[in-house]
Structure formats: structure tokens, C-alpha cells
PALOGU-951525 format. One line per field, with one value per residue (C-alpha): x, y, z; residue in three letters; residue number from 1. Coordinates in steps of 0.1 Angstrom, whole numbers, padded with zeros to 4 digits. Example, Ala and Ser with C-alpha at 12.3 -4.5 7.8 and 13.67 -1.06 7.14 Angstrom:
BEGIN
c1 <- 0123|0137
c2 <- -0045|-0011
c3 <- 0078|0071
aa <- ALA|SER
i <- 1|2
This chain:
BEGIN
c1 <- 0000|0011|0020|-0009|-0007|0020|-0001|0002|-0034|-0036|-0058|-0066|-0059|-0054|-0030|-0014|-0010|0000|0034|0058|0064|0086|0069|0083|0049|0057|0031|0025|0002|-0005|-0023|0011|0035|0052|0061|0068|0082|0070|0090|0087|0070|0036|0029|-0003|-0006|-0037|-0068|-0088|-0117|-0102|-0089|-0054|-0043|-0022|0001|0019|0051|0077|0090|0073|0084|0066|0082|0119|0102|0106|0080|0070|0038|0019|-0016|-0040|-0065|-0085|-0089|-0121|-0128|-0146|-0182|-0166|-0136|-0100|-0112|-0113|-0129|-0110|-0119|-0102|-0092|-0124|-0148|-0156|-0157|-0132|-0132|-0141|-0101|-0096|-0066|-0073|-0071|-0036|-0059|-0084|-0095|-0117|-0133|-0139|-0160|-0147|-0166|-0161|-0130|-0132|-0098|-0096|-0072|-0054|-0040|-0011|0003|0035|0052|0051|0068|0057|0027|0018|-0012|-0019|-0046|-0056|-0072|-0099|-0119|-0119|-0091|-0073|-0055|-0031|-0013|0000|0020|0036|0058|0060|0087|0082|0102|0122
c2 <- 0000|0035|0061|0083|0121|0100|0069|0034|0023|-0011|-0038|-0061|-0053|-0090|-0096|-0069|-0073|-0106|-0116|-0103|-0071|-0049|-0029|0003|0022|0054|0064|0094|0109|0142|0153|0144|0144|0108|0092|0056|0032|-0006|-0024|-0060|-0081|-0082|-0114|-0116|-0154|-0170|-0182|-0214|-0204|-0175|-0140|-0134|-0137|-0109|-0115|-0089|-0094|-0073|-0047|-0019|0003|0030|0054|0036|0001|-0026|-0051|-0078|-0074|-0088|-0085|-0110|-0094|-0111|-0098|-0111|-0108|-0077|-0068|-0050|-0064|-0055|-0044|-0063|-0058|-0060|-0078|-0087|-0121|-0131|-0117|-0088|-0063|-0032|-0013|-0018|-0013|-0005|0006|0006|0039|0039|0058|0048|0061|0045|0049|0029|0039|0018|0028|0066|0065|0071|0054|0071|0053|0069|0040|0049|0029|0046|0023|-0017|-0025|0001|0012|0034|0039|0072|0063|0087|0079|0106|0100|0112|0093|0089|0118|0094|0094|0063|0065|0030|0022|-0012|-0023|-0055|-0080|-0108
c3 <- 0000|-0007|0020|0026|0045|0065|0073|0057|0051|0051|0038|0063|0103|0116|0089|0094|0129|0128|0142|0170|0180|0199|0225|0242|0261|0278|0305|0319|0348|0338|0370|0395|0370|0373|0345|0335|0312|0299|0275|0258|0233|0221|0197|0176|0170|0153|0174|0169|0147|0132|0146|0165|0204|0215|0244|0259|0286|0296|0324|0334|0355|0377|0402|0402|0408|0380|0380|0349|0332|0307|0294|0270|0243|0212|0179|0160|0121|0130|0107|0077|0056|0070|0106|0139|0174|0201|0234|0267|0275|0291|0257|0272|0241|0241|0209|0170|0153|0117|0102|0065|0062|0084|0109|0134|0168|0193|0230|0256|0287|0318|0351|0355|0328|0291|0273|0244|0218|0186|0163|0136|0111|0103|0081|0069|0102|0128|0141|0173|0200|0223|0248|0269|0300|0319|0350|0387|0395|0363|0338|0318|0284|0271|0239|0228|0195|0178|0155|0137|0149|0123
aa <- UNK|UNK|UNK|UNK|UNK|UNK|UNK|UNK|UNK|UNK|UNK|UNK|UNK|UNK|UNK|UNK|UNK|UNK|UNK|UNK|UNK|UNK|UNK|UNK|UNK|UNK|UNK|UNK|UNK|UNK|UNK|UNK|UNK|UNK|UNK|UNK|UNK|UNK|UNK|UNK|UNK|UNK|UNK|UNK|UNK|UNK|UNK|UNK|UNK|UNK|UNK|UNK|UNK|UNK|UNK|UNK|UNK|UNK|UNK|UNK|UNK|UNK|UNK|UNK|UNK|UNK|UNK|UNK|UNK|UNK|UNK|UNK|UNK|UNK|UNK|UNK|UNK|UNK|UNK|UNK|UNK|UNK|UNK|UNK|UNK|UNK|UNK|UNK|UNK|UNK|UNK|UNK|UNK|UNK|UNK|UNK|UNK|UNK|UNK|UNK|UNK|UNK|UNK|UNK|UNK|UNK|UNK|UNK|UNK|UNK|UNK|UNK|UNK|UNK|UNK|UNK|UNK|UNK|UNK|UNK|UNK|UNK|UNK|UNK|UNK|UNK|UNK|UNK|UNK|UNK|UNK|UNK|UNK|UNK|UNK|UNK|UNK|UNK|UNK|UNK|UNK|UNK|UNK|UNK|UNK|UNK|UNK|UNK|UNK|UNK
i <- 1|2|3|4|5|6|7|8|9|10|11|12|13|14|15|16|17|18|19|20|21|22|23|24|25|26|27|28|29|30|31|32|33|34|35|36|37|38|39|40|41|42|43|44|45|46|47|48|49|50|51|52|53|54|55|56|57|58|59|60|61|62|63|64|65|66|67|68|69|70|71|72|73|74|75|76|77|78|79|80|81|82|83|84|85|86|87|88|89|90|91|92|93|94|95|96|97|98|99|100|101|102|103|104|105|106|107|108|109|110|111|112|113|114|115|116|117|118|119|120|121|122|123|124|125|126|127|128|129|130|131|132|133|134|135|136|137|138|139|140|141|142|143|144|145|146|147|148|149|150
């Protein structure tokens, strides 16, 4: 696909997506100022039935402590060609994704938050996310990169 307006639309999201992925998530609390940094893997690998699992591991770390983490979603076909909707590990749904046009952004009301998420395709092999996060408690920006890996 051709570079559009500096996005990379691309045909079909899952296959796209598909593969590893190196992850590198900066997070930051707007309202006290601390700041923090994940890095790691994310691998899109094909589900029974059709769609991808992504698994997520790495380090993250908040406020000088380093911790592992790791997270599970599922990507379904989603209801028009090239898209997919995103859900946890345990079905729940969490957003409608479609990067055909290199561009997509999506919400996701969770209690008294709103994620807000702004997907990029930049290039053939990398691709980025800004979700921010709003509620009582929460004022959060989390920007990650991923590089295609192999």
C-alpha cells in the first residue's frame, strides 16, 4: 500500500498485525507528574476459529520500581472487511479497530474512565497507540511504539 498524508493504510488489520512485535509504552500521569516506562513483546498469534491472540510481557516500570507485566486481548474478524474488534481475554468487548485507512481512533467507557485510543500505522513495520485515559481518578497518556520483529 502507498504512504498516505503520513499513514500506511492497510488492507486487512489482523493480517497486518499478525506476528511479533517490539513494545516500548511510555506512560504518563498528567495530574502528578510521574512518569513511567514498559517495555517488551507483544505477539499476535492466530486463534482457533479465526482472529489473532495478542500476548503482551515485559518490564514496566513506575516510580523507580521494576515489575514484569503482561496482558492477554483477542482480535475477531470484525463486521466489515480488514477491521477487527478487540476484546479482553475473558470476551468482554473493548473497541471496533480498523486501520485501512492507516488511521483509526476509538473509545472505551470503563466505570467513570473514558480510554480514548489513537492508532497509527506509520510504516510496513511500525505502528503506534496514544490512549488517553480521563476519569476522577485517572489523567493518563500512554504512547507505545511497535517495531516488527524478524
Amino acid at each position: 500500500m502507498e504512504r498516505r498524508g503520513g499513514l500506511w493504510p492497510v488492507d486487512d488489520t489482523l493480517g497486518y498485525l499478525a506476528g511479533r512485535w517490539g513494545v516500548t509504552r511510555a506512560v504518563r500521569d498528567l495530574a502528578s507528574g510521574d512518569a513511567g516506562r514498559f517495555e517488551g513483546t507483544t505477539v499476535f498469534g492466530s486463534l482457533e476459529g479465526g482472529g489473532l491472540l495478542h500476548f503482551e510481557s515485559g518490564t514496566f516500570v513506575w516510580q523507580g520500581v521494576s515489575r514484569p507485566a503482561e496482558r492477554t486481548l483477542r482480535l475477531l474478524p470484525g463486521s466489515s472487511p480488514g477491521t477487527a474488534d478487540v476484546r479482553f481475554a475473558d470476551g468482554r468487548p473493548f473497541h471496533h479497530l480498523d486501520l485501512t485507512s492507516g488511521h483509526h481512533v476509538a473509545d472505551h467507557p470503563c466505570a467513570a474512565d473514558l480510554y480514548r485510543g489513537e492508532f497509527s500505522v506509520l510504516d510496513a513495520d511500525h505502528w503506534r497507540t496514544v490512549w488517553r485515559v480521563r476519569g476522577p481518578a485517572k489523567d493518563l497518556v500512554l504512547t507505545t511504539d511497535y517495531a516488527r520483529v524478524g
